[in-house]
C-alpha positions as CSV (number, residue, x, y, z in Angstrom):
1,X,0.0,0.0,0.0
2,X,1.4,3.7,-0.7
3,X,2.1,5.7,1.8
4,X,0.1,8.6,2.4
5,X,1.4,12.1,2.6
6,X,0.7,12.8,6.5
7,X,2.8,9.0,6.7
8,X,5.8,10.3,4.6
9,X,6.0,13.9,6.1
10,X,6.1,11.8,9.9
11,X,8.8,10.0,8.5
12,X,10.9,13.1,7.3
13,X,10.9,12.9,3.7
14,X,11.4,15.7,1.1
15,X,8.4,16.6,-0.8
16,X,8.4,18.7,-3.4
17,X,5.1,20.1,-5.0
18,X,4.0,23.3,-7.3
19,X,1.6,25.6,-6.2
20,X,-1.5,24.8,-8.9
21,X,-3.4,28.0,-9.6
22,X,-5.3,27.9,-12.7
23,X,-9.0,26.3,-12.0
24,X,-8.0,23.3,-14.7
25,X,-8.4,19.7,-14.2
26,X,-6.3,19.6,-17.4
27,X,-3.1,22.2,-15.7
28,X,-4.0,19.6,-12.7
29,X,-3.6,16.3,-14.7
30,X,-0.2,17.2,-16.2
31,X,1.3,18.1,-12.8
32,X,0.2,15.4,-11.7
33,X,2.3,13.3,-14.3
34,X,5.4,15.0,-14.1
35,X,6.0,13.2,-10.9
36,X,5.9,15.9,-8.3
37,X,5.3,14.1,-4.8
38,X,2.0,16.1,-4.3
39,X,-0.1,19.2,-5.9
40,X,-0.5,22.3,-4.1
41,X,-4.6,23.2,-5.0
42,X,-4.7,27.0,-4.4
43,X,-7.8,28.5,-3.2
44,X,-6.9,31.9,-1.3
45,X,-5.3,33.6,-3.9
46,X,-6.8,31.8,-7.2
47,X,-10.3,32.4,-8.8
48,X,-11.1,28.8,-7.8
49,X,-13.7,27.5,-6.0
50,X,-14.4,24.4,-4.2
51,X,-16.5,22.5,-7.3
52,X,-13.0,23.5,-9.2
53,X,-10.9,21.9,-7.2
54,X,-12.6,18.9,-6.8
55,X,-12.7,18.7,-10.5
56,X,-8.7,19.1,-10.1
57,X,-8.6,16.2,-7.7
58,X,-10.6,13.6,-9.9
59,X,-8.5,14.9,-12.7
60,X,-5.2,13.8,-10.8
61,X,-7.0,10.4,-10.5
62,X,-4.5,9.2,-7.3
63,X,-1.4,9.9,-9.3
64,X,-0.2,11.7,-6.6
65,X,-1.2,13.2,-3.1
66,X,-3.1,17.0,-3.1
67,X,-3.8,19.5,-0.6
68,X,-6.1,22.6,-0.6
69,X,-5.1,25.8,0.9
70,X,-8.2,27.4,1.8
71,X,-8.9,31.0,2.2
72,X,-9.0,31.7,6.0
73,X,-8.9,29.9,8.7
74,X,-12.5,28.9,9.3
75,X,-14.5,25.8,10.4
76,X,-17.0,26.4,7.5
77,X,-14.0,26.3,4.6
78,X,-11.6,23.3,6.3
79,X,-15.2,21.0,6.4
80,X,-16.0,22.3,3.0
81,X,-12.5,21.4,1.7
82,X,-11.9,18.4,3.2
83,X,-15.0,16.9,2.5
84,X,-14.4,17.1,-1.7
85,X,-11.3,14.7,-1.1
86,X,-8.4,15.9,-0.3
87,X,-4.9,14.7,1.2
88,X,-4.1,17.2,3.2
89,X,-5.0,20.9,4.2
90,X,-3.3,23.6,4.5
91,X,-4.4,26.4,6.8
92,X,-3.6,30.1,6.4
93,X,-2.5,32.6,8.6
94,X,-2.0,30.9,11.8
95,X,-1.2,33.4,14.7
96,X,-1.5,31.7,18.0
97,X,-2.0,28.2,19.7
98,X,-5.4,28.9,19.8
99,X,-5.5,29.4,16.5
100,X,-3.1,25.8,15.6
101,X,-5.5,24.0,18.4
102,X,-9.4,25.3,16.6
103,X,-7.7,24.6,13.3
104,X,-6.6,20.8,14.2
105,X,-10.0,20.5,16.1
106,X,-12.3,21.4,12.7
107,X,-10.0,18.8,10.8
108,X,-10.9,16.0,13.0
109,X,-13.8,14.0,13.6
110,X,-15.5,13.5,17.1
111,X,-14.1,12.6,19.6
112,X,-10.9,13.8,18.7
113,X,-12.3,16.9,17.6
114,X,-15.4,18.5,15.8
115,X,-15.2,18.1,11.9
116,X,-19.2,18.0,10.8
117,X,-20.6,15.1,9.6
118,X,-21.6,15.3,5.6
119,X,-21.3,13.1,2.7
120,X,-19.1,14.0,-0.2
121,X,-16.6,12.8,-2.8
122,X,-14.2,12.1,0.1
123,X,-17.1,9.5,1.6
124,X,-17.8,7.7,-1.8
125,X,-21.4,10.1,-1.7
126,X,-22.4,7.8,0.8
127,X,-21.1,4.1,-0.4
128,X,-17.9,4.0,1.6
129,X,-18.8,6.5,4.2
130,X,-18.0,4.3,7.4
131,X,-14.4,3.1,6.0
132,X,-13.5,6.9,5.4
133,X,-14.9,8.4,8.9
134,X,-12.7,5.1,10.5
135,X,-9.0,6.2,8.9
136,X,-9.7,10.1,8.1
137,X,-7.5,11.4,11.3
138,X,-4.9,9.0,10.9
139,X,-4.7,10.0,6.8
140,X,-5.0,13.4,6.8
141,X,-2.2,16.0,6.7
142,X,-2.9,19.0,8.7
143,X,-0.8,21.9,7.7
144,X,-0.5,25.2,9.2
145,X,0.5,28.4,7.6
146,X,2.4,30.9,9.8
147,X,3.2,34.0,8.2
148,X,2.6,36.7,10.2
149,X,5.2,38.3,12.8
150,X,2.4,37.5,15.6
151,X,2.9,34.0,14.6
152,X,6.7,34.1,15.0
153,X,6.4,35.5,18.2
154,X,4.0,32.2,19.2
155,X,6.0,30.3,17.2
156,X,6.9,27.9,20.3
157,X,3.5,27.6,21.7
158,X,2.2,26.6,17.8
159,X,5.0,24.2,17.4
160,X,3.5,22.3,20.3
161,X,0.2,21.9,19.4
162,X,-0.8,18.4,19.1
163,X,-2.1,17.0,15.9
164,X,-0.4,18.9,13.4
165,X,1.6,17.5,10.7
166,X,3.9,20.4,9.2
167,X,4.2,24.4,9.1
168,X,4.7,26.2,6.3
169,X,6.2,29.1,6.7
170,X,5.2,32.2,4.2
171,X,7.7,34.4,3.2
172,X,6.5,36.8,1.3
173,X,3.4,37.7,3.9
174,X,6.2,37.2,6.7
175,X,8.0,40.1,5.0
176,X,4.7,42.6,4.5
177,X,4.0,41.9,8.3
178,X,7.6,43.0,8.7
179,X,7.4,46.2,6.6
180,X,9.2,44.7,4.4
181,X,7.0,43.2,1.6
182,X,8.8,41.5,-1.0
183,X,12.1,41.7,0.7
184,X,12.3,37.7,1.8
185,X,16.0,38.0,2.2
186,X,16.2,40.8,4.4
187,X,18.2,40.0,7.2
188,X,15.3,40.8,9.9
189,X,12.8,38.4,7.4
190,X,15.1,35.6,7.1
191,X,15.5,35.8,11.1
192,X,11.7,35.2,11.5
193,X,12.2,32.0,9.7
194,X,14.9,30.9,11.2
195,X,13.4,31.6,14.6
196,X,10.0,29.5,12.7
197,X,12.6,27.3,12.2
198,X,14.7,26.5,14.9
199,X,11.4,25.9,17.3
200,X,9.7,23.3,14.7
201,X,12.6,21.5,14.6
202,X,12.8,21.1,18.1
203,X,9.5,20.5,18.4
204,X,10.2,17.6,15.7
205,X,7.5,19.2,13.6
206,X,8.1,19.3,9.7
207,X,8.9,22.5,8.0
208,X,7.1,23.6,4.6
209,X,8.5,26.4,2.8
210,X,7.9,28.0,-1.0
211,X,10.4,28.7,-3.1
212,X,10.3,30.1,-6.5
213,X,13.5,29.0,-8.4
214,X,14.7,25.2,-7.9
215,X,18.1,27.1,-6.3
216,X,15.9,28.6,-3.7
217,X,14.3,24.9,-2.9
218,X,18.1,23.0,-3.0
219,X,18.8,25.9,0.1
220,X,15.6,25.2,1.5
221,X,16.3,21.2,2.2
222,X,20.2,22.5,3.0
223,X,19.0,23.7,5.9
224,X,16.4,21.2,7.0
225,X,13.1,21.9,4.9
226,X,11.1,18.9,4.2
227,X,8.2,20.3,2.3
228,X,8.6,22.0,-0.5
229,X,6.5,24.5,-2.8
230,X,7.9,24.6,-5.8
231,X,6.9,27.1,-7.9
232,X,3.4,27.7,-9.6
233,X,1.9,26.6,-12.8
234,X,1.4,30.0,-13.7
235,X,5.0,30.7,-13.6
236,X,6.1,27.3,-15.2
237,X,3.4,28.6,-18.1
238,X,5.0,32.1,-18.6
239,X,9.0,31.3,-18.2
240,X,8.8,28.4,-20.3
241,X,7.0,30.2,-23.1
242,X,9.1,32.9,-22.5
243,X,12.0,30.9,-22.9
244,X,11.3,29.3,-26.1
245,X,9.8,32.7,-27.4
246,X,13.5,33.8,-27.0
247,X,15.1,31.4,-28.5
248,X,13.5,31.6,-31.6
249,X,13.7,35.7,-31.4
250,X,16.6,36.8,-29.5
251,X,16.4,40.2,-27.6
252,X,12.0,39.9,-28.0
253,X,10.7,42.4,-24.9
């Protein structure tokens, strides 16, 4: 049996996955064959909504893990998203322990916590809804999103919150909380996530990070990263063509 993603990330692999932004199950389905080890559905930023994305997910047709990043973190989206299917969620804009400990709550089902009951895609509409409600704790990934300074000054408390399976840290929010939007290398940025860093790892708690350029991931698992958001198709779409556009017509603006 294949290991799930919450399995693999407990067991400290590296997992790399792009960001997927455009609401196609076709962008989905080739992603899904390059042989990425998950997709990253986007739902905060993109014009995608949850009937998209579960398009996405049948589209991928198991070929590899996918998550949904939701809007906000809200019992009303992480029930919606979880019940079209999903591997693993990933929860924006976690600031405090209460907020990592409501989160983890709405993700699981009674008694360990208080995910309403419906039936969906993920429960076979209906036909295997008691073999899903039975393993959906142990399977899913739970995934919080700090990227907010209040968040890196809870950091430790977050860390600690039982029944999470990775934070993802968000650099380019981390900065604009900062004052410093866009700057993700500036030296007061990159010590919020090292300080992110240094108290998941000692909390033994996996740490997500996006990176742009492939040179940007390599440094990433260099110093202890083990989930990875690689890029977005939008970006694969325009350097590529781009690229090719220049080759052809050297100099084109």
């Amino acid at each position: 049996m294949e290991k799930s993603l919450k399995s693999r990330l407990a067991q400290g692999e590296v997992l790399v996955g792009p960001l997927v932004t455009l609401p196609s199950p076709e962008v989905a389905e080739i992603m899904a064959s390059v042989g990425f080890d998950y997709l990253w559905i986007e739902t905060e930023h993109a014009p995608m909504n949850l009937t998209q994305a579960q398009m996405m997910i049948q589209a991928v047709g198991g070929r590899c893990p996918c998550v949904v990043r939701i809007p906000e973190n809200a019992e009303v989206w992480i029930k919606r998203a979880l019940d079209i299917g999903c591997d693993g969620i990933v929860i924006p804009q976690v600031k405090s322990a209460a907020e990592a400990e409501e989160a983890v709550r709405c993700c699981l089902y009674p008694p360990a916590g208080k995910r309403g009951v419906g039936i969906g895609r993920a429960h076979g509409y209906g036909l295997s809804f008691q073999e899903y409600v039975e393993v959906a704790n142990d399977q899913l990934a739970i995934i919080l999103q700090v990227e907010h300074v209040d968040g890196v000054r809870n950091i430790r408390s977050i860390a600690a919150t039982p029944g999470i399976d990775a934070i993802l840290i968000g650099p380019f929010d981390l900065s604009g909380s900062l004052g410093l939007l866009g700057q993700i290398d500036h030296p007061r940025v990159r010590e919020a996530i090292y300080e992110i860093m240094r108290h998941c790892q000692a909390a033994q708690v996996p740490v997500g990070m996006f990176a742009v350029e492939p040179e940007a991931a390599r440094q990433c698992i260099d110093d202890g990263v083990r989930l990875i958001a690689l890029g977005m198709d939008v970006l694969y779409l325009s350097q590529s063509a781009k690229q090719a556009l220049n080759e052809v017509q050297p100099g084109k603006p």
